[in-house]
SELO-73943 format. One record per residue: residue number from 1; residue in three letters; x, y, z of N, C-alpha, C in turn. Coordinates in steps of 0.05 Angstrom, whole numbers, plus 5000, padded with zeros to 4 digits. Each point is the difference from the previous one (the first is absolute). Example, Ala and Ser with C-alpha at 12.3 -4.5 7.8 and 13.67 -1.06 7.14 Angstrom:
2
     n   res    n_x    n_y    n_z   ca_x   ca_y   ca_z    c_x    c_y    c_z
     1   ALA   5264   4886   5156   4982   5024   5000   5018   5024   5000
     2   SER   4993   5021   4986   5016   5024   5001   4985   5022   5014
end
This chain:
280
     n   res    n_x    n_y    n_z   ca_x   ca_y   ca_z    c_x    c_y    c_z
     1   UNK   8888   7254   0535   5002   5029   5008   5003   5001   5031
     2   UNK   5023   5012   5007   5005   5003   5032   4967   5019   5021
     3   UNK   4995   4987   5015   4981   5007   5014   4999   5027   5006
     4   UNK   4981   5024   4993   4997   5022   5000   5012   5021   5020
     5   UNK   4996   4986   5030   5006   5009   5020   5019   5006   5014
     6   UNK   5032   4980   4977   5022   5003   4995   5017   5016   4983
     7   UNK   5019   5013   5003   5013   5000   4964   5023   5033   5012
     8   UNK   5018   4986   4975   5019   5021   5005   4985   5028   4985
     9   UNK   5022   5022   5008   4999   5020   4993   5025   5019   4993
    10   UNK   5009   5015   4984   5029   5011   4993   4986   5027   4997
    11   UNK   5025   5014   5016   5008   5026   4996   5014   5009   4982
    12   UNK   5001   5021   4979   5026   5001   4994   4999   5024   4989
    13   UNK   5032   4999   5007   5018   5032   5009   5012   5002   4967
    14   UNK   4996   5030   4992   5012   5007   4974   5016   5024   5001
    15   UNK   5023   5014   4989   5005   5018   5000   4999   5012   4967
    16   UNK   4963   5011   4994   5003   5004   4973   5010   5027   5000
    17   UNK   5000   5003   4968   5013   5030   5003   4981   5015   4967
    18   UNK   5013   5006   4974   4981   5016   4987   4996   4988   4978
    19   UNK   5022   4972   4995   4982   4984   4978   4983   4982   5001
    20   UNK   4977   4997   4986   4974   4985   5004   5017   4977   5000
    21   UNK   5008   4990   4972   5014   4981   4987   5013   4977   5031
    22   UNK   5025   5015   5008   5023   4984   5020   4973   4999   5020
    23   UNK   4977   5020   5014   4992   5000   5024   4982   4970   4989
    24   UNK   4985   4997   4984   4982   4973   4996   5018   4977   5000
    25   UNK   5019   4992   4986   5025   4992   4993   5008   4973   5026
    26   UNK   5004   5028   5023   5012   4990   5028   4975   4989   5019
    27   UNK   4977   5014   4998   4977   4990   5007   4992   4971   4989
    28   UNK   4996   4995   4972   4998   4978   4987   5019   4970   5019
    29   UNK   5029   5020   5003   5020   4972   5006   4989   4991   5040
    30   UNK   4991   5028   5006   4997   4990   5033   4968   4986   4995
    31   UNK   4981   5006   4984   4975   4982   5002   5004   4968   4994
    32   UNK   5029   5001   4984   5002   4967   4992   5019   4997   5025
    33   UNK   5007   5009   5009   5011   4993   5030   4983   4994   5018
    34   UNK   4993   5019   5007   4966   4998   5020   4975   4976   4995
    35   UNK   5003   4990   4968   4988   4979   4997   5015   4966   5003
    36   UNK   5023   5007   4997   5019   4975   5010   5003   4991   5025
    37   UNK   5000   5025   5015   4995   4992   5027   4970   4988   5010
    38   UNK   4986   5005   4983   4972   4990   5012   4986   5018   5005
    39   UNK   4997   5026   4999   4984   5025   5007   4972   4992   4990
    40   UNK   4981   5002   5007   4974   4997   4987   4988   5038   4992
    41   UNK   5017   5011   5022   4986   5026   4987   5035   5016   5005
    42   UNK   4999   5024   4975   5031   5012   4998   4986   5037   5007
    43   UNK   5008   5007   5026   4994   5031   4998   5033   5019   4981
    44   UNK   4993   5015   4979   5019   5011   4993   4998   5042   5019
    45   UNK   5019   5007   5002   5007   5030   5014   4984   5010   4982
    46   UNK   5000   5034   5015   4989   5031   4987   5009   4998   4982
    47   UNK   4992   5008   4976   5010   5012   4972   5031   4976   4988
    48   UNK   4982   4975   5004   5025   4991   4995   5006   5001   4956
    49   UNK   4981   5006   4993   5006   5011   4969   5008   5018   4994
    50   UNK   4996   5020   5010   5017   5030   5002   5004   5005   5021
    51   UNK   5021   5015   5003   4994   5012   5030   5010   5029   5005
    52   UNK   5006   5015   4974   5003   5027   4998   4967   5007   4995
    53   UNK   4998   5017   5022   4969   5012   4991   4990   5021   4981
    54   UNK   5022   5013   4982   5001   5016   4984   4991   4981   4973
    55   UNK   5010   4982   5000   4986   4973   4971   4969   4990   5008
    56   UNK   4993   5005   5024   4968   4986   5008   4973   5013   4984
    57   UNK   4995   5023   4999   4988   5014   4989   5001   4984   4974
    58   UNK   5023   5003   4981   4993   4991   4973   4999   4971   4995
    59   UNK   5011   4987   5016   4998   4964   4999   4969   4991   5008
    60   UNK   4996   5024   5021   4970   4994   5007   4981   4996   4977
    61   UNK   5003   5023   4973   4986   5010   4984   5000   4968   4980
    62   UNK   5032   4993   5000   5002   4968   4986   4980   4979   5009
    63   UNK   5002   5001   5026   4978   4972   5014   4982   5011   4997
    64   UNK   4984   5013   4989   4976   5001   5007   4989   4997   4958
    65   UNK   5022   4995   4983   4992   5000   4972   4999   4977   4996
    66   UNK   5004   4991   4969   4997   4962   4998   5024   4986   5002
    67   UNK   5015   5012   5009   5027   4988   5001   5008   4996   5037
    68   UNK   4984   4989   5017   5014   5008   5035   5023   4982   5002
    69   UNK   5023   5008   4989   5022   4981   5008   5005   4992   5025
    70   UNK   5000   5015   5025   5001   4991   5017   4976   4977   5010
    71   UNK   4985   5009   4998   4967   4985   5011   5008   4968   4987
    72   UNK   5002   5007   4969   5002   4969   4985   5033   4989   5016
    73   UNK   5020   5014   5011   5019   4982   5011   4991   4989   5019
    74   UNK   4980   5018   5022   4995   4977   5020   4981   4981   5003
    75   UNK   4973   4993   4974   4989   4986   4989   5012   4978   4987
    76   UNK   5027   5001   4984   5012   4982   4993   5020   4986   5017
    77   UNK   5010   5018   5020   5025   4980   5014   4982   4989   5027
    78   UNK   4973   5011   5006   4986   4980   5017   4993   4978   4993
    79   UNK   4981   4999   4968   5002   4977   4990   5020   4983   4992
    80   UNK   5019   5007   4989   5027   4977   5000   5011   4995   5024
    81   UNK   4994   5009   5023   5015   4987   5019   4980   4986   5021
    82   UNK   4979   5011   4988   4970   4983   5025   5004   5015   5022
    83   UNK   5001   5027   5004   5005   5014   5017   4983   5026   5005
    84   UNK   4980   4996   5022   4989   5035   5002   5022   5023   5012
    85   UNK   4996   5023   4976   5026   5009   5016   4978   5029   5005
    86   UNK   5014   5020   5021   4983   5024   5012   5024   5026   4983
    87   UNK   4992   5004   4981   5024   5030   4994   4997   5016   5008
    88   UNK   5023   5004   5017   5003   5012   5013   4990   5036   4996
    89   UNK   5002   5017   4990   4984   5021   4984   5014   5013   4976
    90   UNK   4977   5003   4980   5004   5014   4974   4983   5017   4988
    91   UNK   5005   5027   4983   4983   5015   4999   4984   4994   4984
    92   UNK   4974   5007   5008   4975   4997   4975   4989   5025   5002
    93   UNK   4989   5008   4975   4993   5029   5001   4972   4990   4987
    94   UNK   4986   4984   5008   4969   4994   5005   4996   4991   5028
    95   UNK   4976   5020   5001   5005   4988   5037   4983   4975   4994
    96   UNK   4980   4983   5022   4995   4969   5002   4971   4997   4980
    97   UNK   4986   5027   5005   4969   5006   4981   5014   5002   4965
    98   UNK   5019   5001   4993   5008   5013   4987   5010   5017   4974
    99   UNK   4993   5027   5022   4998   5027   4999   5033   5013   4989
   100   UNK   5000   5017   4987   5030   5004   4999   5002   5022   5028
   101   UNK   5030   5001   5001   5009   5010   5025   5008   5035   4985
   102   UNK   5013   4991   4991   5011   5030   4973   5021   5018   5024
   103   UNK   5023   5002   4987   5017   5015   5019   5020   4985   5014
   104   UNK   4984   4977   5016   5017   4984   5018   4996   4971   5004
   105   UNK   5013   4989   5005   4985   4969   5003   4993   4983   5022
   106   UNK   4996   4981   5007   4999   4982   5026   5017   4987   5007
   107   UNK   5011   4998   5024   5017   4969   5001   4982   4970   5015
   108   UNK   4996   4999   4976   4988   4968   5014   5019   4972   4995
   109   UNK   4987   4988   5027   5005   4965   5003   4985   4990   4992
   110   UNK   5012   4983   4980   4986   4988   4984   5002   4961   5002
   111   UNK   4973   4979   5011   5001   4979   5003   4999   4985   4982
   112   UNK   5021   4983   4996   4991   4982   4977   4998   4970   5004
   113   UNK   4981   4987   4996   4993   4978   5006   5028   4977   4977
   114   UNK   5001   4976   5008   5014   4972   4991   4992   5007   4959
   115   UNK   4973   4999   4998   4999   4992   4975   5002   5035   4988
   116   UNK   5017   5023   5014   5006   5018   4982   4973   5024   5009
   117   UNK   4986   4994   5005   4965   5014   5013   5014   5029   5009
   118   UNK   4989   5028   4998   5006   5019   5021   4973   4990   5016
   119   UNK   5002   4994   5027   4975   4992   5016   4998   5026   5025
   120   UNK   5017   5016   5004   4997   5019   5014   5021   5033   4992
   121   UNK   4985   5023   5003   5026   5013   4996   4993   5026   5028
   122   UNK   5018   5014   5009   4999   5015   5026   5015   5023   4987
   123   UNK   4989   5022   5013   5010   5025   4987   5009   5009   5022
   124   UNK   5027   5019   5007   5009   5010   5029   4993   5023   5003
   125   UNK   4988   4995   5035   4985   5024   5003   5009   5017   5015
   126   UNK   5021   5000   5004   5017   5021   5018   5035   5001   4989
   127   UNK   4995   5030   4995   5023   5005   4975   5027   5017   5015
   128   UNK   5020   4989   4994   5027   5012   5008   5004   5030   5000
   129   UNK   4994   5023   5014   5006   5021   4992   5021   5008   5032
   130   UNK   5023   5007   5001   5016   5002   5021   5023   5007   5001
   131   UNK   5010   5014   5011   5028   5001   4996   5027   4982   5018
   132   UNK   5018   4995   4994   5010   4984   5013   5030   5004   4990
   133   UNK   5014   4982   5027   5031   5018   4998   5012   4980   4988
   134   UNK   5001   5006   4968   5021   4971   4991   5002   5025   4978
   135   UNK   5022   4987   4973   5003   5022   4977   4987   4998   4988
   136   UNK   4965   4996   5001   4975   5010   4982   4995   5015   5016
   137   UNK   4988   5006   5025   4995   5018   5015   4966   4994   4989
   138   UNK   4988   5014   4974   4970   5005   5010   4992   4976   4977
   139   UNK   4978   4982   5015   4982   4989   4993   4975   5014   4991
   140   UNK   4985   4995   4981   4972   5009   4991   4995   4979   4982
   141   UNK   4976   4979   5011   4985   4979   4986   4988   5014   4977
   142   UNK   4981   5017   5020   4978   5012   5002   5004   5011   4965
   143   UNK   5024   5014   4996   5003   5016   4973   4993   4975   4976
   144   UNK   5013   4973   5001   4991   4982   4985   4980   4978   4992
   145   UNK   4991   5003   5023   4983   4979   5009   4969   5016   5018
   146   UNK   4982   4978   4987   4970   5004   5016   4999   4990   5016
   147   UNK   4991   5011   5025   4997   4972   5022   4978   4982   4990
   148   UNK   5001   4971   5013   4975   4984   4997   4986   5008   5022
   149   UNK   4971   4990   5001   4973   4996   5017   4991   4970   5015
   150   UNK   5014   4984   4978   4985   4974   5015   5015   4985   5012
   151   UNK   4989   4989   5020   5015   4970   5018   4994   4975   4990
   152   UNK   5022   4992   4996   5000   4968   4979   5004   4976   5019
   153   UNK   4988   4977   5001   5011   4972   5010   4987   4982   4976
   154   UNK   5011   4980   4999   4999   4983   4975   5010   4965   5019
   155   UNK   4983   4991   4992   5016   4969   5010   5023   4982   4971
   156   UNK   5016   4989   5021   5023   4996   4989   5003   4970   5013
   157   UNK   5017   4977   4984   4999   4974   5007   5018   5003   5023
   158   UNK   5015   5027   5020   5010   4996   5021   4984   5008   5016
   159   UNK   4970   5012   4999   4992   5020   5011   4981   5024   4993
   160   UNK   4983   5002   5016   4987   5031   4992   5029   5026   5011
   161   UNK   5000   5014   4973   5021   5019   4992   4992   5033   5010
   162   UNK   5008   5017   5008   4995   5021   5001   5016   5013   4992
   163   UNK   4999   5025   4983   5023   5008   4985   5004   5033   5010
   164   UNK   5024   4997   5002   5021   5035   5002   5021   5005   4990
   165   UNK   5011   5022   4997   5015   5010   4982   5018   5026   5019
   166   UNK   5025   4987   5020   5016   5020   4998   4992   5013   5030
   167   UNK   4996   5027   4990   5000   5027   5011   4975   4986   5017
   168   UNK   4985   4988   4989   4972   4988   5012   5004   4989   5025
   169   UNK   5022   4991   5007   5008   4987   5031   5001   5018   5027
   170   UNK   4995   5020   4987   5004   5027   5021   4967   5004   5007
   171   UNK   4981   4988   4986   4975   5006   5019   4985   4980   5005
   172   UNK   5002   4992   5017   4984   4972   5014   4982   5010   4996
   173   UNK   4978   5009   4998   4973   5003   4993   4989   4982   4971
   174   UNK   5021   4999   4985   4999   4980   4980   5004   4977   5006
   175   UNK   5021   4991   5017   4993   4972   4996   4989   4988   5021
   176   UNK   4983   5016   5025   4977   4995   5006   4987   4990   4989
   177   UNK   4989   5012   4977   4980   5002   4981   4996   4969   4987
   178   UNK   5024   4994   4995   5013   4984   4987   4997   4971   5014
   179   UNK   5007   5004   5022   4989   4973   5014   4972   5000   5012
   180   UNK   4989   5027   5002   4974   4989   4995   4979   4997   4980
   181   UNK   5014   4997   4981   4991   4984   4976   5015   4969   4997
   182   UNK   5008   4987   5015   5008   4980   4997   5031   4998   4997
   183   UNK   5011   5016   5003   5029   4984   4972   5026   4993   5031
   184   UNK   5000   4980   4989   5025   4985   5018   5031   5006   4996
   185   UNK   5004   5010   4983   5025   5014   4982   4996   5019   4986
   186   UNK   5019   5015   5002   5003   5023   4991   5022   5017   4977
   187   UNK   5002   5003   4984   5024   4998   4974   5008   5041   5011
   188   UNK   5021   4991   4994   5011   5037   5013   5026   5005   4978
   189   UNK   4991   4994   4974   5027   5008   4975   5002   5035   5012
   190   UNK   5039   5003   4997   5005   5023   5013   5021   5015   4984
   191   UNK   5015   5018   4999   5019   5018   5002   5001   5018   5012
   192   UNK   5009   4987   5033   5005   5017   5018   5038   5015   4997
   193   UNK   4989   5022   5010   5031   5027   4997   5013   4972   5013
   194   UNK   5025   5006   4998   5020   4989   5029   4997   5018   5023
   195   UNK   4992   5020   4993   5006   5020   5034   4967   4987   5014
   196   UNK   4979   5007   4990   4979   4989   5014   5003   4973   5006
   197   UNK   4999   4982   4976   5011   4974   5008   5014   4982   5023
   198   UNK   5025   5019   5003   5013   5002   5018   4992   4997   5030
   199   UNK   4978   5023   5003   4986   5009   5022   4979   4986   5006
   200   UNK   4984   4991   4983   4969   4997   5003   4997   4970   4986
   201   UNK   5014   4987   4981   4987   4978   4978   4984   4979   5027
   202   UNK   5033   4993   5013   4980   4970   5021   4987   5009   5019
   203   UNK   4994   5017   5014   4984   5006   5020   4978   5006   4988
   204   UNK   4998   5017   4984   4967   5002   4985   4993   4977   4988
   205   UNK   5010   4988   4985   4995   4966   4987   4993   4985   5030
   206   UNK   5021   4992   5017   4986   4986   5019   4979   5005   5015
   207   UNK   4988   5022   5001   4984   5013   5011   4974   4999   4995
   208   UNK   5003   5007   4964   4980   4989   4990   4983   4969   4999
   209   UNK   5032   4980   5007   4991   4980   4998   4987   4988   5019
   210   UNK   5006   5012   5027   4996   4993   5032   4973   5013   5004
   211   UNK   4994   5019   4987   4973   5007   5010   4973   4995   4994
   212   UNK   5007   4985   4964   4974   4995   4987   5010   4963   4996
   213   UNK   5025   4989   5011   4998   4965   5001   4996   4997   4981
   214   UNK   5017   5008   4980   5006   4998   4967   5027   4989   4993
   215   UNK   5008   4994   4981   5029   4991   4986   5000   5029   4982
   216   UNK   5023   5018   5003   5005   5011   4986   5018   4985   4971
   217   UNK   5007   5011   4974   5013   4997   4983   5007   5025   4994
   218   UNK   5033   5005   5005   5002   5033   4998   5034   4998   4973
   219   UNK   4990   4994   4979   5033   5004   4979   5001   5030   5003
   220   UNK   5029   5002   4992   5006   5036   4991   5011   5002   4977
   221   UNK   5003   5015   4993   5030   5017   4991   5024   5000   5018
   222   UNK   5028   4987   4989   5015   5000   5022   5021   5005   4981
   223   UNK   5011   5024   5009   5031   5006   4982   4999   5030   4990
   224   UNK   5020   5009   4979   5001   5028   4990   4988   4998   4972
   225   UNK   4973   5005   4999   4987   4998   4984   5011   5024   4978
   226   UNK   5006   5018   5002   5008   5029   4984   5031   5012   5023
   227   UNK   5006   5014   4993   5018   5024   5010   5000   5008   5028
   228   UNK   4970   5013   4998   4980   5013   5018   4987   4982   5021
   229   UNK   4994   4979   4993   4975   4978   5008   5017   4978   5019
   230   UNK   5005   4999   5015   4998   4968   5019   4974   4992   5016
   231   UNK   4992   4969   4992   4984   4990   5018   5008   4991   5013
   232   UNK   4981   4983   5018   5003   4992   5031   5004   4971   4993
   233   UNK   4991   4990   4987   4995   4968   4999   5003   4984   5018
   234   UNK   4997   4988   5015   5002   4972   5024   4968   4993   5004
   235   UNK   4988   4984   4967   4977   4991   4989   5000   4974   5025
   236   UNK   4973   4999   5014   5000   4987   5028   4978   4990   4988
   237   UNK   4992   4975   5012   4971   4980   5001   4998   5005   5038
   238   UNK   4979   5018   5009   4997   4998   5037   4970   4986   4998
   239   UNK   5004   4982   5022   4977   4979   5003   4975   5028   5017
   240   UNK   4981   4977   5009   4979   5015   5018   5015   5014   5031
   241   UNK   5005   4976   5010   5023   5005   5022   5023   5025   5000
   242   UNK   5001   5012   4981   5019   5018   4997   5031   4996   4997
   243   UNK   5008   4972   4997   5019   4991   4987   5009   4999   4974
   244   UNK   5023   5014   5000   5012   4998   4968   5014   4964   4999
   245   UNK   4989   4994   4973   4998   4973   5000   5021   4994   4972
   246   UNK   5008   5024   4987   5010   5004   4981   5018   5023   4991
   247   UNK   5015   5006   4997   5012   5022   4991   5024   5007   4979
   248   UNK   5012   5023   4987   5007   4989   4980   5023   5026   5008
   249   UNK   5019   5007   5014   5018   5015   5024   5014   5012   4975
   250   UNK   5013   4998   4977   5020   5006   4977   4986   5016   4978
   251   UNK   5011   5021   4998   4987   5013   4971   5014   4982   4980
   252   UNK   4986   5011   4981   4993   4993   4974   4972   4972   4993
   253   UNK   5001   4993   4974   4975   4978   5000   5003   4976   5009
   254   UNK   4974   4993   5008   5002   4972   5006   4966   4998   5013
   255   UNK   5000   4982   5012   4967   4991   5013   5005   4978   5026
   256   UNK   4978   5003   5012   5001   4983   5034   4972   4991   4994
   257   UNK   4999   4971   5009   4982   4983   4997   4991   4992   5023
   258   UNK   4972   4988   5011   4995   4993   5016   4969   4983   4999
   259   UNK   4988   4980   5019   4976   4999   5008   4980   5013   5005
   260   UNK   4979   5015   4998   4983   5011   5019   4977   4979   5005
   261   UNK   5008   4990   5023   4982   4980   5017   4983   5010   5012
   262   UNK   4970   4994   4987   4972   5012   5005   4997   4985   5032
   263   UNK   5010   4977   5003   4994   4994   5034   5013   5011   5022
   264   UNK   5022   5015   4997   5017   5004   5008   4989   5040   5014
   265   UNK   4991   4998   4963   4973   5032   5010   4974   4992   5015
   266   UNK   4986   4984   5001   4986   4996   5014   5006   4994   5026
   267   UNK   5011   4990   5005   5013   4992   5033   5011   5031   5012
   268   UNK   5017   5016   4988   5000   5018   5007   4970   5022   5013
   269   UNK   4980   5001   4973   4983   5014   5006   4976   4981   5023
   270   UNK   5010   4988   5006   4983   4982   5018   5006   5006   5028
   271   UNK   5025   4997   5002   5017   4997   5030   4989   5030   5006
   272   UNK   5005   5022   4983   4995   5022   5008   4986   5016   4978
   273   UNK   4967   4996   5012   4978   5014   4979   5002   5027   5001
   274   UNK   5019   5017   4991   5001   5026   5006   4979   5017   4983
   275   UNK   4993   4984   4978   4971   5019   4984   4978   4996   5017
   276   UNK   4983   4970   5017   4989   5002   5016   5000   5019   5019
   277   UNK   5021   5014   5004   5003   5010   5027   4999   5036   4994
   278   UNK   4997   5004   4973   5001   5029   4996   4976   5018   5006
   279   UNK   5007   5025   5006   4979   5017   5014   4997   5016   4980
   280   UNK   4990   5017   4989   5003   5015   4975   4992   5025   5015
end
């Protein structure tokens, strides 16, 4: 087994759209990609099972009965491929105690360990409601979705993990949080607009990564997901340093692979102890 402190990691970029069926389908073919290359851990994008939010509500109602098709896909294709993979988010309409949600559901990231394990799951706690100049015009999470409460890190054979979702990159107050709980990496499954995207994806990503001396892992949505809908996609691996170390510049699917070298984060946070040095 390759030494802990090593190990690749894959991003990967989907452009799903409203069938479950094709969206698992194309996911399935980039996790056996992501595992050929050597990935030890596969982050999949936002809503890469659905990604019309008008189906979440009732798919939610599915995962949460005896049948979680989704859950058992990423239990089974982690175990056949010896791969922890982080899904990217899907709705559960039980929150983590669980309670039913009734009405709306969650989007959680869901961890799944090599032998198939869910070993961690993260609920997003800051929900898309906004308007924005593309031809959807208004966002509202909020109508489908519960926000989550809790801050998740989980260790992972690349790393203590800290997990976000998205919209979540807009408040550093989280992943403060986040590295001060430990986590050396950070998973950021997305479907960012193209117009925000556009504006904001790498400067807030590097930003994030530069200030808390983390490896981000940020896949998207990249392409015309619907009519209405374009994402942003350019699914990036940015080190501690604030270097994009990876990137994936072309819509449509695919994945970017990389190292996250735990010495590479330490030497960083060494040369310059910027958490030592904080005044609160």
């Amino acid at each position: 087994m390759p030494h802990p402190s090593q190990g690749g990691v894959a991003a990967i970029q989907m452009v799903s759209g409203a069938s479950l069926e094709s969206n698992l389908s194309m996911a399935a073919q980039l996790l056996n990609q992501a595992a050929r290359q050597g990935a030890r851990v596969a982050v999949l994008p936002e809503n890469f099972a659905l990604m019309s939010t008008s189906d979440m509500v009732s798919c939610g109602a599915v995962e949460s009965g005896d049948h979680p098709v989704i859950r058992d896909f990423l239990g089974q294709r982690a175990k056949e491929l010896g791969l922890w993979i982080v899904g990217g988010s899907l709705p559960m309409a039980r929150r983590p105690d669980g309670s039913w949600i009734g009405g709306r559901v969650r989007a959680s990231s869901l961890v799944v360990d090599d032998s198939g394990r869910e070993v961690a799951r993260y609920d997003k706690i800051h929900l898309f409601d906004a308007s924005v100049e593309d031809a959807h015009g208004q966002y509202r999470e909020s109508d489908t979705f519960e926000p989550g409460d809790r801050v998740v890190t989980v260790d992972t054979p690349v790393g203590r993990l800290g997990m976000a979702i998205c919209y979540d990159l807009r408040f550093p107050e989280l992943f403060r949080e986040l590295r001060e709980r430990g986590a050396e990496w950070i998973s950021l499954p997305s479907a960012f607009t193209w117009y925000t995207g556009n504006a904001h994806w790498h400067a807030l990503i590097r930003a994030r990564a530069i200030e808390n001396q983390v490896w981000v892992v940020a896949p998207g949505q990249g392409g015309y997901n619907s009519e209405q809908r374009r994402t942003y996609g350019h699914s990036l691996i940015c080190d501690p340093w604030g270097e994009v170390r990876a990137e994936l510049t072309e819509d449509g699917a695919g994945l970017v692979t990389t190292e996250l070298d735990r010495e590479r984060l330490k030497a960083v946070r060494e040369k310059m102890p910027v958490w030592a040095h904080r005044r609160l």
